[in-house]
DSSP file (Angstrom, degrees, kcal/mol; ACC not computed):
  #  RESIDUE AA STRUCTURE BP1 BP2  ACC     N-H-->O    O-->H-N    N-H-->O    O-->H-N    TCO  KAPPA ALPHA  PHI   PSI    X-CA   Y-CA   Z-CA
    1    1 A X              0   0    0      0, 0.0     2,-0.8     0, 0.0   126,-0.1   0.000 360.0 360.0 360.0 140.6    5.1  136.5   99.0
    2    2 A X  E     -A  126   0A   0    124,-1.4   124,-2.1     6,-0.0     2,-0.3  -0.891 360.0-163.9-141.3 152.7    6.2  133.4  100.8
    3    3 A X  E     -A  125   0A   0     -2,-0.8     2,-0.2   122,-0.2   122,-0.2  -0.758  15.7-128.9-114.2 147.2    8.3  132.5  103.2
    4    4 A X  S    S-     0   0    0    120,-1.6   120,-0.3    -2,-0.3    96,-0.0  -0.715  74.6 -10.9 -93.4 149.7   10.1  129.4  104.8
    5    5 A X  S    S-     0   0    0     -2,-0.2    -2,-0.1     1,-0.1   118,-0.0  -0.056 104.5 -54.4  77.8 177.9    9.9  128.7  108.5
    6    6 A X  S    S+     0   0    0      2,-0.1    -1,-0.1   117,-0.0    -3,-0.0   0.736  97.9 111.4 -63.2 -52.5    8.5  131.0  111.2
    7    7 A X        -     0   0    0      1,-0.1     2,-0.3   115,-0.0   116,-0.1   0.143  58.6-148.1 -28.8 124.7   10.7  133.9  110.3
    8    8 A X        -     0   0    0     -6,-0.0     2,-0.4    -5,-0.0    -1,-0.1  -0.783  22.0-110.1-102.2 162.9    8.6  137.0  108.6
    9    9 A X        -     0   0    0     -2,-0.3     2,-0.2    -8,-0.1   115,-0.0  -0.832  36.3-117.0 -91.8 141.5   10.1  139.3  106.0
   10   10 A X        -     0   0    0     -2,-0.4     2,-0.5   113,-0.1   113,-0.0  -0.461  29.7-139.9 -29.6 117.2   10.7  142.9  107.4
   11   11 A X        -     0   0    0     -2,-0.2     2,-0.4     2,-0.0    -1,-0.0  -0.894  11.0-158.6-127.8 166.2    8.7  145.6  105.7
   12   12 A X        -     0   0    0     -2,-0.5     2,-0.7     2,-0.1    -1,-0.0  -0.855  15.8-157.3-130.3 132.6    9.8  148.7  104.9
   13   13 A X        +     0   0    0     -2,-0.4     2,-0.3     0, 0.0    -2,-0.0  -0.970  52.9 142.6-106.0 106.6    7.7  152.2  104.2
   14   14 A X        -     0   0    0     -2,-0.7     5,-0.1    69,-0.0    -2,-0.1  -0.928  57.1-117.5-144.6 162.1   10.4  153.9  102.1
   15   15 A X        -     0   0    0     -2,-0.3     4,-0.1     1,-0.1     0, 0.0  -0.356  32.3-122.4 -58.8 154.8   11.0  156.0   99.3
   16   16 A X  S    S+     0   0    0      2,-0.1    -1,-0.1     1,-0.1     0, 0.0   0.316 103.0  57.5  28.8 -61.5   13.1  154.4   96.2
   17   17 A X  S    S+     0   0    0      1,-0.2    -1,-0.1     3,-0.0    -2,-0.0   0.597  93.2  67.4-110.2 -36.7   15.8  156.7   95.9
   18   18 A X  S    S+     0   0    0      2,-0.0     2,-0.3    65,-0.0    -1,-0.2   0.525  85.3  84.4 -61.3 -13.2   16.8  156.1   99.2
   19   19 A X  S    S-     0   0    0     64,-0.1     2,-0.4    -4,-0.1    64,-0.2  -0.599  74.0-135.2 -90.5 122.6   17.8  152.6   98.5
   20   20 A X  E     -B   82   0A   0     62,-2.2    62,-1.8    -2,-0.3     2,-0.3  -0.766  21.9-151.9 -94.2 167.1   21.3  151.9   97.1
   21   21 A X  E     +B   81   0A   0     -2,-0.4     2,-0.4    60,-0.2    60,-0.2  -0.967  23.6 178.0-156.0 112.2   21.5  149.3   94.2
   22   22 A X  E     +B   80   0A   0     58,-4.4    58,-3.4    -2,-0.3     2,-0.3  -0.980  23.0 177.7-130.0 122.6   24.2  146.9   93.0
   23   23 A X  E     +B   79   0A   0     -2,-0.4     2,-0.3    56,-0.2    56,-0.2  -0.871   9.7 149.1-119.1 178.8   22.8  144.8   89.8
   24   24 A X  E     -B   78   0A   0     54,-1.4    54,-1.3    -2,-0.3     2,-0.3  -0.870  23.4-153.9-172.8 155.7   24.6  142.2   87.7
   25   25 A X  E     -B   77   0A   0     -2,-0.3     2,-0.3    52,-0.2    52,-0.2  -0.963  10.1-167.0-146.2 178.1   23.6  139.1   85.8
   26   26 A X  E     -B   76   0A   0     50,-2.2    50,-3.3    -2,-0.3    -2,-0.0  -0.873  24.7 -88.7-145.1 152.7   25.5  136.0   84.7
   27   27 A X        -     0   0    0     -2,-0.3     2,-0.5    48,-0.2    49,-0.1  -0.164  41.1-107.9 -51.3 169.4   25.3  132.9   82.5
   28   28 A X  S    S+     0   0    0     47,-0.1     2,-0.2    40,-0.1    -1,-0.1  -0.613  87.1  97.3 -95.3  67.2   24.0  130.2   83.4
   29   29 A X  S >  S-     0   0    0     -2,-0.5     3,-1.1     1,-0.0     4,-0.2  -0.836  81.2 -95.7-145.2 156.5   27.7  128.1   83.8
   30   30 A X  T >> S+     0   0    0      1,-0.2     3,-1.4    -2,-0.2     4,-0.6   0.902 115.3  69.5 -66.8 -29.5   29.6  127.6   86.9
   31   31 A X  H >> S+     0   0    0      1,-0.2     4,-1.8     2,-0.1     3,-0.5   0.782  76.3  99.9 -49.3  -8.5   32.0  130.1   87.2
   32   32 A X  H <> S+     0   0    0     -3,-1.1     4,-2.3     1,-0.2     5,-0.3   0.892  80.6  54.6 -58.8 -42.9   28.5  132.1   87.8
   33   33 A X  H <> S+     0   0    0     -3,-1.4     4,-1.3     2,-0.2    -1,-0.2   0.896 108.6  41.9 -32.3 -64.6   29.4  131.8   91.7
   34   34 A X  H XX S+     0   0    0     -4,-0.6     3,-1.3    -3,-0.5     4,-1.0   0.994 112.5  55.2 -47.2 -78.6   32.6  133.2   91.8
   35   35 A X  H 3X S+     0   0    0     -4,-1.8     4,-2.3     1,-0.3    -2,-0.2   0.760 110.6  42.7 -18.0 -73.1   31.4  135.7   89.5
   36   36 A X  H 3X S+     0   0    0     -4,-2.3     4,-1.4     2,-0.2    -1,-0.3   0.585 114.1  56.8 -75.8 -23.2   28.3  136.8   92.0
   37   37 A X  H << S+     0   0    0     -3,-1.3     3,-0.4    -4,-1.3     5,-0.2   0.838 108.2  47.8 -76.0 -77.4   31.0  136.5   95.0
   38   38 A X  H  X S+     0   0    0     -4,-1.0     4,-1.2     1,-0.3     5,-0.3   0.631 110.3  46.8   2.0 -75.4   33.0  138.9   93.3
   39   39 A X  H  X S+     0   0    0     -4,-2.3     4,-3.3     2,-0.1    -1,-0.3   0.940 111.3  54.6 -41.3 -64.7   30.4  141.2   92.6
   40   40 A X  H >X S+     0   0    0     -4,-1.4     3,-1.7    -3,-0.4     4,-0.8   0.872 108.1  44.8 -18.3-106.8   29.1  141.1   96.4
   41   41 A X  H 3> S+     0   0    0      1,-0.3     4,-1.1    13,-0.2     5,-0.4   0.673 112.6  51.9 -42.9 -59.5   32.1  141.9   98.2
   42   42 A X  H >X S+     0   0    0     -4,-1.2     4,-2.6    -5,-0.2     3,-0.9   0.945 115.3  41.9 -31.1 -63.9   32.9  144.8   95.7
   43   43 A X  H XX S+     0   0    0     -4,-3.3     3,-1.2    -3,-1.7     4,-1.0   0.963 118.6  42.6 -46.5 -59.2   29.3  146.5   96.2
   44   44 A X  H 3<>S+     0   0    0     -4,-0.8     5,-2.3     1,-0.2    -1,-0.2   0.566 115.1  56.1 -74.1  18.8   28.9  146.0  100.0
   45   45 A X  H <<5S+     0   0    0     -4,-1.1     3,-0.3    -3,-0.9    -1,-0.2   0.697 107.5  43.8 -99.7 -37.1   32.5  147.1  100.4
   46   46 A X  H <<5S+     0   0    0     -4,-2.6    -2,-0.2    -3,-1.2    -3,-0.1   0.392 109.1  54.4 -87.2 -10.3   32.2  149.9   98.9
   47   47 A X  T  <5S-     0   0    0     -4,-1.0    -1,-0.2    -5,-0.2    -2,-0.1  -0.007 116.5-118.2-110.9  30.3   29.0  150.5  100.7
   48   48 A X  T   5 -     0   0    0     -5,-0.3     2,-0.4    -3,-0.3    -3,-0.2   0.816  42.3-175.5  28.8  61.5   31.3  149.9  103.8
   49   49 A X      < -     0   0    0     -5,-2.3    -1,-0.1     1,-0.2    -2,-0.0  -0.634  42.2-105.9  -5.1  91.5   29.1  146.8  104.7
   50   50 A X     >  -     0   0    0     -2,-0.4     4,-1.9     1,-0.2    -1,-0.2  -0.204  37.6-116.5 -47.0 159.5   31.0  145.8  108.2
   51   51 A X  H  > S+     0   0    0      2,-0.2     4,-2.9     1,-0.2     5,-0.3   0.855 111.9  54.9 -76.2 -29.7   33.3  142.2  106.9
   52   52 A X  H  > S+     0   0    0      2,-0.2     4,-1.8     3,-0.1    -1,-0.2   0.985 112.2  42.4 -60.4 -46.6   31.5  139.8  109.3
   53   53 A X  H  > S+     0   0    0      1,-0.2     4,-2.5     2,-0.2     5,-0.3   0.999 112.3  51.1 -68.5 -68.8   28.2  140.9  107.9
   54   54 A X  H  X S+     0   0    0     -4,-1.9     4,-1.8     2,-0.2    -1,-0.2   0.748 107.8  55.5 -45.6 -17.3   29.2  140.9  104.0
   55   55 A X  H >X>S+     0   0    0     -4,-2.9     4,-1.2     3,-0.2     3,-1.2   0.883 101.2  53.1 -80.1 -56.5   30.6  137.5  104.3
   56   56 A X  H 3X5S+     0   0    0     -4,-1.8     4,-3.1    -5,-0.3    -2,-0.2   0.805 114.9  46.6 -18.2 -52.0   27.3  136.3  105.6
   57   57 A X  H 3X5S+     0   0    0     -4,-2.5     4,-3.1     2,-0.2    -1,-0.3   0.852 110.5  53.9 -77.0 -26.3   26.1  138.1  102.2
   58   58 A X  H <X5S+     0   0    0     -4,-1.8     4,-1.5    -3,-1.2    -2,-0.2   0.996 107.2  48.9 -37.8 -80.5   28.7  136.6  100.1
   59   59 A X  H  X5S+     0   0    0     -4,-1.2     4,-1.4     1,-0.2    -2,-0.2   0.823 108.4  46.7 -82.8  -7.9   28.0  133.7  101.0
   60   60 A X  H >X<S+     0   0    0     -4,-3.1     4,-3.2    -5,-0.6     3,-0.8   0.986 106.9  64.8 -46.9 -65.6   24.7  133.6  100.5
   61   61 A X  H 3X S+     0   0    0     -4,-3.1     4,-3.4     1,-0.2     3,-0.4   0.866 107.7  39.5  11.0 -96.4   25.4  135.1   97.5
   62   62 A X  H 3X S+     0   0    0     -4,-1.5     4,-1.1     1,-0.2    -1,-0.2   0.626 112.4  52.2 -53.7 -33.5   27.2  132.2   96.4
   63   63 A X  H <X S+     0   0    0     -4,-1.4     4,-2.1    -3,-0.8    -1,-0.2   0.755 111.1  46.8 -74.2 -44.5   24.9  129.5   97.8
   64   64 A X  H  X S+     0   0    0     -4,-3.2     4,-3.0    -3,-0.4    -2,-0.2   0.985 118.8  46.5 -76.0 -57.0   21.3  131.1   96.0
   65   65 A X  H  X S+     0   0    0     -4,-3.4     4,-0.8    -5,-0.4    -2,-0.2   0.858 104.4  58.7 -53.6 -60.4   23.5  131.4   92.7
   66   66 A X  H  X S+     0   0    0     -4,-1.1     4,-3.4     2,-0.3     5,-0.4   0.821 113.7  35.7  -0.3 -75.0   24.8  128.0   93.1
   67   67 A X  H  X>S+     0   0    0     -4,-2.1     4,-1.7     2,-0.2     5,-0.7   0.995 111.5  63.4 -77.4 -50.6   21.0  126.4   93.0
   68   68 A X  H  X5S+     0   0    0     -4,-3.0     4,-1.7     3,-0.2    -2,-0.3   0.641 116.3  31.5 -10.7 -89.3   20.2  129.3   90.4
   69   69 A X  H  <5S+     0   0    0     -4,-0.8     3,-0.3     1,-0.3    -2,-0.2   0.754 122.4  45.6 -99.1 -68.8   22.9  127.3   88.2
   70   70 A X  H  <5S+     0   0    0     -4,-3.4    -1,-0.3     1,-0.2    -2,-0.2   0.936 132.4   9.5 -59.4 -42.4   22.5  123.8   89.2
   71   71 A X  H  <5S+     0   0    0     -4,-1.7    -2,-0.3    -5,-0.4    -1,-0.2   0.509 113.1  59.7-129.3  20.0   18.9  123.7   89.2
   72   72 A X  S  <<S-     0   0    0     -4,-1.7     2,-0.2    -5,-0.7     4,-0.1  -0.516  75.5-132.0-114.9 180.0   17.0  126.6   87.6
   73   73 A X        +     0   0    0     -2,-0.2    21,-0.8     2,-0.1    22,-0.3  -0.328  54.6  25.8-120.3-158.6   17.8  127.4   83.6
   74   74 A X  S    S-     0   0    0     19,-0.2     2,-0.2    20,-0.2    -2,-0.1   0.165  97.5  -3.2  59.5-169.9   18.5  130.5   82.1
   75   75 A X        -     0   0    0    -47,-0.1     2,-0.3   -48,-0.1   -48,-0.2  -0.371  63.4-146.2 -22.6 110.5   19.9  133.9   82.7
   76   76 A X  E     -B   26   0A   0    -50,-3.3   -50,-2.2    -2,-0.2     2,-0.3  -0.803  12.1-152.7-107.0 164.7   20.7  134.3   86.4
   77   77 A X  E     -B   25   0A   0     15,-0.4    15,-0.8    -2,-0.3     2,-0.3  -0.774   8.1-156.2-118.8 162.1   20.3  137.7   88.2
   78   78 A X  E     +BC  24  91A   0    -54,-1.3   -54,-1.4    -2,-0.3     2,-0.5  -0.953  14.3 175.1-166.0 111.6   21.9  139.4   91.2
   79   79 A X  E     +BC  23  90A   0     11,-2.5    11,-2.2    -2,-0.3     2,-0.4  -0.997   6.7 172.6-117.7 127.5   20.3  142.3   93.3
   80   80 A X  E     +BC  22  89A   0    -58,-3.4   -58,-4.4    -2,-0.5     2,-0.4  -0.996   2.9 177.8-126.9 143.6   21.6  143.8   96.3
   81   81 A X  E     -BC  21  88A   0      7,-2.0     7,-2.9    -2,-0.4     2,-0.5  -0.993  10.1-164.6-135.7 132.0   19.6  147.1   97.9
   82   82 A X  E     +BC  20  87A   0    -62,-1.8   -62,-2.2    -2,-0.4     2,-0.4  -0.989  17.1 165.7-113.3 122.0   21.2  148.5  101.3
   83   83 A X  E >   - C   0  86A   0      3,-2.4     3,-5.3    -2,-0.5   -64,-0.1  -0.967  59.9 -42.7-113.2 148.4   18.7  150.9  102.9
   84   84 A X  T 3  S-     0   0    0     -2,-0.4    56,-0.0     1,-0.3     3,-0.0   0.101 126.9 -17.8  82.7-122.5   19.7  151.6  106.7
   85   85 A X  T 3  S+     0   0    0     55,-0.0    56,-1.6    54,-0.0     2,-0.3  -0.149 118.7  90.4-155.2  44.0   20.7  149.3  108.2
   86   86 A X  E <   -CD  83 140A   0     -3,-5.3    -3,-2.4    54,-0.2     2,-0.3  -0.950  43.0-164.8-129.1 146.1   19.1  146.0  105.6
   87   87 A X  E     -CD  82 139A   0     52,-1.1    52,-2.3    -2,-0.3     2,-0.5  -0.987  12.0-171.8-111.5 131.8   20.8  144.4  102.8
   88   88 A X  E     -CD  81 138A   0     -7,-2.9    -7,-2.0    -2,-0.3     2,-0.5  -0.943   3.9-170.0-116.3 130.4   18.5  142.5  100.7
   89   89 A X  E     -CD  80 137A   0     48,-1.2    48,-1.5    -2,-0.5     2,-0.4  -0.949   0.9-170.4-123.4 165.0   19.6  140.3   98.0
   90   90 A X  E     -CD  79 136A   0    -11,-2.2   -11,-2.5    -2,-0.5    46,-0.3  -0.979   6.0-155.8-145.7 122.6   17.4  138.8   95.6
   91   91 A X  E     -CD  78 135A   0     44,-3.4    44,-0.9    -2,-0.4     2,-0.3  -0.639   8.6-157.6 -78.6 159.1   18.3  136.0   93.0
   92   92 A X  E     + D   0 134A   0    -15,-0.8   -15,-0.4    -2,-0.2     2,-0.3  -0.835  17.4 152.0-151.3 142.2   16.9  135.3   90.1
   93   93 A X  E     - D   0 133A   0     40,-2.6    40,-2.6    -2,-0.3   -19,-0.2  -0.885  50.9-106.5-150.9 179.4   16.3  132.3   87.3
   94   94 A X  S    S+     0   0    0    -21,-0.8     2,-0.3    -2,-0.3   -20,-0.2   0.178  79.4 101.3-100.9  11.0   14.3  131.1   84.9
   95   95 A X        -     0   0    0    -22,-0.3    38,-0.5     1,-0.1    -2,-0.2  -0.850  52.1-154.5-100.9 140.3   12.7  127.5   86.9
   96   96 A X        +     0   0    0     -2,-0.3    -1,-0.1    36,-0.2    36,-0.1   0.531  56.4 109.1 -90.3 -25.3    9.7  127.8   88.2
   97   97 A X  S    S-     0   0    0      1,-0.0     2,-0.3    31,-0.0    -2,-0.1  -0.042  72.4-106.8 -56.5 163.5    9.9  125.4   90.7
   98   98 A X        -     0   0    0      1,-0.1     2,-0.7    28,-0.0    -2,-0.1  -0.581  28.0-122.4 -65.2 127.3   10.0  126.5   94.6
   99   99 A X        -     0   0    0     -2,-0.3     2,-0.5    15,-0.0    -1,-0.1  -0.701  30.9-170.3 -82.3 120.5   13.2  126.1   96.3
  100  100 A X        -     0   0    0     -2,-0.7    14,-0.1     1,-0.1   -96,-0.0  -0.949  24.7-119.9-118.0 139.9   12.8  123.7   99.7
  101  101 A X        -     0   0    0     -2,-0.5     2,-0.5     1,-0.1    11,-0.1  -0.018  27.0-135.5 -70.8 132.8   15.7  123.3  102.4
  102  102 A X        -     0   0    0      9,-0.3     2,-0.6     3,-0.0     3,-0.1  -0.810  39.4 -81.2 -88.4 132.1   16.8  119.8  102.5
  103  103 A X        -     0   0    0     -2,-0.5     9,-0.0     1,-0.1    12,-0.0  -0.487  64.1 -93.7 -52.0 112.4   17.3  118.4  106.1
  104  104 A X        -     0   0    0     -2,-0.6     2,-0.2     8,-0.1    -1,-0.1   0.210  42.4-152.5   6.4  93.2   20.7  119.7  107.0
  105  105 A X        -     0   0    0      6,-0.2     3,-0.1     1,-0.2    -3,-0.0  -0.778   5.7-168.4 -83.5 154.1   23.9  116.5  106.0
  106  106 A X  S    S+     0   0    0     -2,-0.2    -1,-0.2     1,-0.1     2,-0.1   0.511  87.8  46.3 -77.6 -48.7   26.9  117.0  108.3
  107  107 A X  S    S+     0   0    0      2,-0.0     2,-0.2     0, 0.0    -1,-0.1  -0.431 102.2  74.6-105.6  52.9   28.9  114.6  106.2
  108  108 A X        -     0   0    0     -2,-0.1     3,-0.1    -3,-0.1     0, 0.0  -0.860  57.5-159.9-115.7 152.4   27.9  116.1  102.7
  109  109 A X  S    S+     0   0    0     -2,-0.2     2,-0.3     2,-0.0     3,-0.3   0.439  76.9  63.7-112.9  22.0   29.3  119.4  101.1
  110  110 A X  S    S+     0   0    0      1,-0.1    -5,-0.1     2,-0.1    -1,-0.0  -0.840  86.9  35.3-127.5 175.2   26.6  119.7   98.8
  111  111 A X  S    S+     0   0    0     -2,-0.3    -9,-0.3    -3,-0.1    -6,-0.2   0.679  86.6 101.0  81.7  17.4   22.6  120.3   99.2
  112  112 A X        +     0   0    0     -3,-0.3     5,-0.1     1,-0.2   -49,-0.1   0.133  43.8 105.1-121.9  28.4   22.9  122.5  102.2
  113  113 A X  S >> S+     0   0    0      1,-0.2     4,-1.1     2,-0.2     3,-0.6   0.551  77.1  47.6-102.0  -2.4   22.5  125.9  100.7
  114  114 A X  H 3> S+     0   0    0     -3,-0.2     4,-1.7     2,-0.1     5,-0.3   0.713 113.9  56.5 -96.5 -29.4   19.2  127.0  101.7
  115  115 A X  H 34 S+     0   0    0      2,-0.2    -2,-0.2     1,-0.2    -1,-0.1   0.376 109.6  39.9 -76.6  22.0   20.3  125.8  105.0
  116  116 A X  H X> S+     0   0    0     -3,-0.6     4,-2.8     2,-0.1     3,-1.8   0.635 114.2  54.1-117.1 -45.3   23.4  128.0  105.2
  117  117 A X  H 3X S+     0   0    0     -4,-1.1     4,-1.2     1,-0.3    -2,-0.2   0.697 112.2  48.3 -60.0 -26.2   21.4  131.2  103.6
  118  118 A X  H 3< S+     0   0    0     -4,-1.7    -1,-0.3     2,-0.2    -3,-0.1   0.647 110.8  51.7 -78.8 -30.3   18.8  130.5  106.5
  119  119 A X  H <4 S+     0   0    0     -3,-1.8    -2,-0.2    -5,-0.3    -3,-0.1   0.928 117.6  36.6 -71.7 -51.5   21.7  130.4  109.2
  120  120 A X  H  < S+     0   0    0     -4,-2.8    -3,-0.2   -64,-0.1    -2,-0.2   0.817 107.6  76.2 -91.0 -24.5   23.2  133.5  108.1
  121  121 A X  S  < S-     0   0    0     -4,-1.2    18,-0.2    -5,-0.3     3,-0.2  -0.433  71.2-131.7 -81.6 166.4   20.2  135.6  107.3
  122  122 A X  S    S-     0   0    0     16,-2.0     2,-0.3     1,-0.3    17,-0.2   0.927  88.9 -27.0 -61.7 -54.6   17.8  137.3  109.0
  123  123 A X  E     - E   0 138A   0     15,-0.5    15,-1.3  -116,-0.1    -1,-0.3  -0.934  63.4-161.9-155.8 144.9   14.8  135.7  106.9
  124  124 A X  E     + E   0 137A   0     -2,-0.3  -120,-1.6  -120,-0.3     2,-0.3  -0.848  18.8 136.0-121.3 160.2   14.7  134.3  103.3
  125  125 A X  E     -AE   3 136A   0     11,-2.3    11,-1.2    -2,-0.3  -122,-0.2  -0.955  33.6-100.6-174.4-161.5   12.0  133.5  100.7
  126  126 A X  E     -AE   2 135A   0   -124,-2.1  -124,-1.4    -2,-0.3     2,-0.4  -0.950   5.0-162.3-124.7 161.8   10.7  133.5   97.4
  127  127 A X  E     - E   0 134A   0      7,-2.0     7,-3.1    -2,-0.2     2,-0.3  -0.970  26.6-144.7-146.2 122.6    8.2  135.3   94.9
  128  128 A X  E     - E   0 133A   0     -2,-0.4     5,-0.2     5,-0.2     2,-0.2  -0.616  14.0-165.3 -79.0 145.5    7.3  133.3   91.8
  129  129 A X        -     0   0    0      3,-2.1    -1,-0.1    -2,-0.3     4,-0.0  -0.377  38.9 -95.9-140.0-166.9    6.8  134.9   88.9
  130  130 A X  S    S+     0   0    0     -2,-0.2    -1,-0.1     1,-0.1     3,-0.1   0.839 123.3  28.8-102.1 -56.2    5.0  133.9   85.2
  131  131 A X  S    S-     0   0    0      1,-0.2     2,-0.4    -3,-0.1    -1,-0.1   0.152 130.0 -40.4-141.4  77.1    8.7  133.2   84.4
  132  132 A X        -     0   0    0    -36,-0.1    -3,-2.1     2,-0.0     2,-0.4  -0.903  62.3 -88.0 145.0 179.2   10.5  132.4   86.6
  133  133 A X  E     -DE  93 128A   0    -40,-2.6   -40,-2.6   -38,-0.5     2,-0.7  -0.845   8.5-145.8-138.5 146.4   11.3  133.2   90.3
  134  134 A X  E     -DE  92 127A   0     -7,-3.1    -7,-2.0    -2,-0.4     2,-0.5  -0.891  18.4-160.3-108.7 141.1   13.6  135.7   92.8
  135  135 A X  E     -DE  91 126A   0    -44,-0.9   -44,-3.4    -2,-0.7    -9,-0.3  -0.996  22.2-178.0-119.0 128.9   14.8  133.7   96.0
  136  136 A X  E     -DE  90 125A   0    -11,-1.2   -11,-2.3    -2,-0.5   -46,-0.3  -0.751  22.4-171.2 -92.8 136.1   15.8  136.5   98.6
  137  137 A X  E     -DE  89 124A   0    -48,-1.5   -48,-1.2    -2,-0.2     2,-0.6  -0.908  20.4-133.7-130.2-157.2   17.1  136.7  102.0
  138  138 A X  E     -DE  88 123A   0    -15,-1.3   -16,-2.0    -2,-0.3   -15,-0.5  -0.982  14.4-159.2-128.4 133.9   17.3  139.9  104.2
  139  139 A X  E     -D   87   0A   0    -52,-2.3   -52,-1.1    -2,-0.6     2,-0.3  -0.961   6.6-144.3-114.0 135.2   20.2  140.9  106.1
  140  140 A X  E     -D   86   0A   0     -2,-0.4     2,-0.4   -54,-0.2   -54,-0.2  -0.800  13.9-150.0 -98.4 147.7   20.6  143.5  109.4
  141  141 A X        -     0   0    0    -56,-1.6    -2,-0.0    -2,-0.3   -92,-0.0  -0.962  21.5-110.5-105.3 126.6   23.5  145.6  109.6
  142  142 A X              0   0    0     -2,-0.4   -92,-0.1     1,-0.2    -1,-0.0  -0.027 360.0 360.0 -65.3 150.4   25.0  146.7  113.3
  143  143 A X              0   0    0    -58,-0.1    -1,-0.2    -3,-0.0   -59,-0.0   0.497 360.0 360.0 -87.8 360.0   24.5  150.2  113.9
């Protein structure tokens, strides 16, 4: 697994079952954003997700799918697992390229999305696959 930045992924010794699990997949069109906000809030709301932290995951959400759409092909995917007191969500699409953070525009609003998913998460990364890739980040929940 690899990771941007300093940041390590958490790991976690747990069973399976113990995990809650919200999946969904989308075209590959824009409304696919919306869509994958949509989805979010519903799951972590219903996994009473406190609101500050589930927008953070929204919009991540929205930001991974976003480059899913624009710049991967295919089928996109949508995992969220709550154990505890982590939400992890995992994208997924059918480009094999890497996703790399752009230096941060002030005056742009677009090209800044691994650098908003890095603001608001705990840690992000990716795991490449034969076809195709999940980009993740990890979220902590207050106790």
């Amino acid at each position: 697994m690899r990771t941007d930045g300093s940041r390590r992924p958490t790991k976690h010794h747990s069973r399976p079952s113990e995990w809650r699990r919200a999946v969904t997949r989308l075209p590959e069109e824009a409304p696919a954003a919306g869509q994958a906000r949509h989805f979010a809030a519903s799951a972590l709301r219903a996994w009473e997700v406190p609101p500050d932290t589930r927008e953070d995951i929204v919009l991540a959400t929205s930001e991974l799918v976003t480059n899913a759409v624009e710049h991967g092909h295919g089928e996109v995917a949508v995992v969220l697992r709550q154990h505890d007191d982590r939400v992890v969500l995992r994208v997924w699409d059918e480009d094999l390229h890497v996703p790399v953070p752009r230096p941060a525009e002030q005056d742009s609003v677009r090209g800044n999305g691994l650098v908003i998913v890095d603001a608001v998460s705990e840690s992000w990364g990716y795991e490449t696959g034969a076809n195709g890739k999940w980009v993740w980040a990890e979220f902590a929940l207050p106790r």
